[in-house]
N, C-alpha and C positions, 0 to 999 in steps of 0.2 A: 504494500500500500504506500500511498503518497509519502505519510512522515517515513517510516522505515529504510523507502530508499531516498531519502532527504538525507538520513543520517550515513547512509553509504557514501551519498557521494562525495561529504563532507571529508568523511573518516579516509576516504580513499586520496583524499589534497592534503592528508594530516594538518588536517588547519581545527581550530576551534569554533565555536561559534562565533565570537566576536570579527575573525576575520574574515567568516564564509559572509558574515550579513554586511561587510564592507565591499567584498568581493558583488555581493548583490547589488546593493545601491538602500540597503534598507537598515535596519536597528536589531541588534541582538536580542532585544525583546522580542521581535516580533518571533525570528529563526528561534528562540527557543520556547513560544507557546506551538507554532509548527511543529516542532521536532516530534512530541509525544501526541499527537492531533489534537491535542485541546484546540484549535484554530487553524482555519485553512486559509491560504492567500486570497489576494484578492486576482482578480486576473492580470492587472498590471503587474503584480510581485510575482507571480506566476511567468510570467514573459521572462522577467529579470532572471529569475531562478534559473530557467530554461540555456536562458541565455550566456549566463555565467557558467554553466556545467555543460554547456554544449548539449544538451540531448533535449530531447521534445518530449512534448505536454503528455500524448499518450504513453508515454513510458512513464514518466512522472504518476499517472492518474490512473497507471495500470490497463491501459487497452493495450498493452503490448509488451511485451519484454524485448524488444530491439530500442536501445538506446537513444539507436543515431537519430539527429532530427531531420526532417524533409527538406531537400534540397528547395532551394527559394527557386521561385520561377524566372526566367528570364527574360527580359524585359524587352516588348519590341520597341526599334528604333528606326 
């Protein structure tokens, strides 16, 4: 589930919570009411999250165990 692998891929950067929520763009408080699911992001911190750990939402949210996140589309010109 969402917190569980929060805390994986924290533990996987050997960083604390104070730096993963710096790494984010957000407050330690928030990364550690997440951690144990007392509190789910909001979908902007969600992005952040995403984004800082490289992998996608569905992995995060459990529709998949493939990490990697979807490539962006490309942009016509």
């Amino acid at each position: 589930d969402f917190s569980q692998k929060l805390v994986a891929l924290r533990e996987e950067r050997r960083q604390n919570q104070t730096a993963s929520a710096i790494g984010i763009g957000t407050t330690q408080r928030k990364v550690s009411y997440w951690e144990p699911g007392a509190t789910d992001p909001c979908l902007e911190d969600l992005k952040r999250i995403c984004q800082y750990y490289q992998v996608s939402a569905d992995y995060l949210i459990g529709l998949t165990d493939d990490p990697q996140p979807y490539p962006l589309p490309q942009r016509k010109q």
